[in-house]
C-alpha positions in Angstrom: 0.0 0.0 0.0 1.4 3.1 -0.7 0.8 6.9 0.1 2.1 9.0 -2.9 5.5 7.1 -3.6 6.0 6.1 0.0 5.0 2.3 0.8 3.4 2.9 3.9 2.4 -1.0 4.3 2.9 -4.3 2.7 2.6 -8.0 4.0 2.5 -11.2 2.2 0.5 -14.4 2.9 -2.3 -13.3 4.8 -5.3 -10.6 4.7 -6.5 -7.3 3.5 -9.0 -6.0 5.9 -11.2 -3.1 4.7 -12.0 -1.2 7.6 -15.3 1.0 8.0 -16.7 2.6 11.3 -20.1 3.2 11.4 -22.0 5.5 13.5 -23.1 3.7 16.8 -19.9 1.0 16.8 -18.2 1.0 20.1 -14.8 -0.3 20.8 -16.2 -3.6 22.0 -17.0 -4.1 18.3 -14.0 -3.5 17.2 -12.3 -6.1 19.3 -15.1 -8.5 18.8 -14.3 -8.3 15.1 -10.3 -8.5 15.7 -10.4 -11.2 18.0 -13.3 -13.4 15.1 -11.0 -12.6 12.5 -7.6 -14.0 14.0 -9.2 -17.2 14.8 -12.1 -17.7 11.4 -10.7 -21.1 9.5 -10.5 -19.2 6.1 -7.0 -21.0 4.9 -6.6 -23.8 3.5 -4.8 -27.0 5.2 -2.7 -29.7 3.7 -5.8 -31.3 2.3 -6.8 -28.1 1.0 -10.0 -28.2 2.7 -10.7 -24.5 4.1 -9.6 -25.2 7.4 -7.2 -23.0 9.5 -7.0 -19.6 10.7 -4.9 -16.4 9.9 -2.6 -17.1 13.5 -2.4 -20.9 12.7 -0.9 -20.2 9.0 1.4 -17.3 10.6 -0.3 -14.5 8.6 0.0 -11.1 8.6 -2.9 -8.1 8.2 -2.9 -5.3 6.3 -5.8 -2.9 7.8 -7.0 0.0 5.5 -9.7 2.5 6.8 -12.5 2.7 4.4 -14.9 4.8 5.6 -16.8 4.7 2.1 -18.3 1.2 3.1 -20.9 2.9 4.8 -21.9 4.4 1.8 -26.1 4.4 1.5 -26.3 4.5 -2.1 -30.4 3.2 -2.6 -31.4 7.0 -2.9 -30.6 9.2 -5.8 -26.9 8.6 -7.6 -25.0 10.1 -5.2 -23.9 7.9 -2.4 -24.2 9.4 1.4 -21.5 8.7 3.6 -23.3 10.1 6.5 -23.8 6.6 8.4 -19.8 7.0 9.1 -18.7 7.7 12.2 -16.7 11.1 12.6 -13.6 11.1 11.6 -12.5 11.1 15.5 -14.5 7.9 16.7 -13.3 6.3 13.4 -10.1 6.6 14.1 -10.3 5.3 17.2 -12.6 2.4 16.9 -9.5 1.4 14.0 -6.7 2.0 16.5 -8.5 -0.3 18.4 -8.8 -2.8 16.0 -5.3 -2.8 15.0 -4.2 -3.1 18.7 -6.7 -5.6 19.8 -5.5 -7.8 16.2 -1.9 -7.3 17.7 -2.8 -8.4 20.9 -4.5 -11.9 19.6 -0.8 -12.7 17.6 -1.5 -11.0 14.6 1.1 -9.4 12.4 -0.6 -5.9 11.8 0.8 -3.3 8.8 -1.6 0.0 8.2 -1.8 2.8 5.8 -2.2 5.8 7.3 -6.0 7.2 8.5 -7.6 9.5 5.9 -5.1 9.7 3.2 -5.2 8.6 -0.2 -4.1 5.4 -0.8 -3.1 2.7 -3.5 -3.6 -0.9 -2.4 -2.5 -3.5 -4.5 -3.4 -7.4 -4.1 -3.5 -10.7 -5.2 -6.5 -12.1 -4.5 -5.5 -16.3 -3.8 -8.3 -18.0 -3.1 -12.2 -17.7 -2.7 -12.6 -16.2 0.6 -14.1 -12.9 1.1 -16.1 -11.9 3.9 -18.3 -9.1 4.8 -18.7 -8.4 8.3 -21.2 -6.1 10.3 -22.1 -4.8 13.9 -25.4 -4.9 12.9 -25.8 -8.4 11.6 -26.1 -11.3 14.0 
């Protein structure tokens, strides 16, 4: 991932996490969400049945803040992002995140919070997963 020219974060087997703050998420969340996604069986084992998780494999995370996930886009052609949280609580609720990965044995590399970024990936395997405070 870079910011301008810089590479400002880069890891190798492992995940790209999109990260969005909504309005009403709370740090509890956030580490709910950190601590479900070190241990979901999403990689594949020897038998290459989807099997083990990102800290049994020794992956890393790359954690971008994407605050256009909470886009509402049903109404007219212009998406509102006004279901983000602030800037602020955003930023927090991703610090959080990030730490709270860390803390379960995760590898963590960010961008950087707010700037303009280009991420580049390879996309190995059929996994992607949407996640949501508001979903049980």
């Amino acid at each position: 991932m870079t910011v301008g020219e810089e590479t400002v974060g880069a890891i190798g087997k492992g995940l790209v996490i999109l990260f969005c703050a909504e309005d009403g998420d709370t740090d509890a969340d956030a580490d709910f969400f950190a601590r479900k996604i070190a241990r979901m069986r999403i990689f594949e084992d020897g038998e290459g049945r989807i099997n083990l998780s990102l800290l049994d494999v020794g992956g890393a995370t790359l954690v971008v803040s994407q605050f256009t996930l909470a886009a509402q886009w049903r109404k007219g052609n212009r998406p509102s992002l006004s279901g983000a949280a602030s800037p602020q609580t955003g930023r927090r609720l991703y610090d959080c995140f990030c730490g709270q990965l860390e803390s379960e044995g995760a590898v963590v590399e960010t961008g950087r919070f707010g700037a303009r970024m280009e991420v580049a990936l390879i996309n190995e395997g059929p996994v992607t997963i949407w996640m949501n405070s508001r979903e049980g």
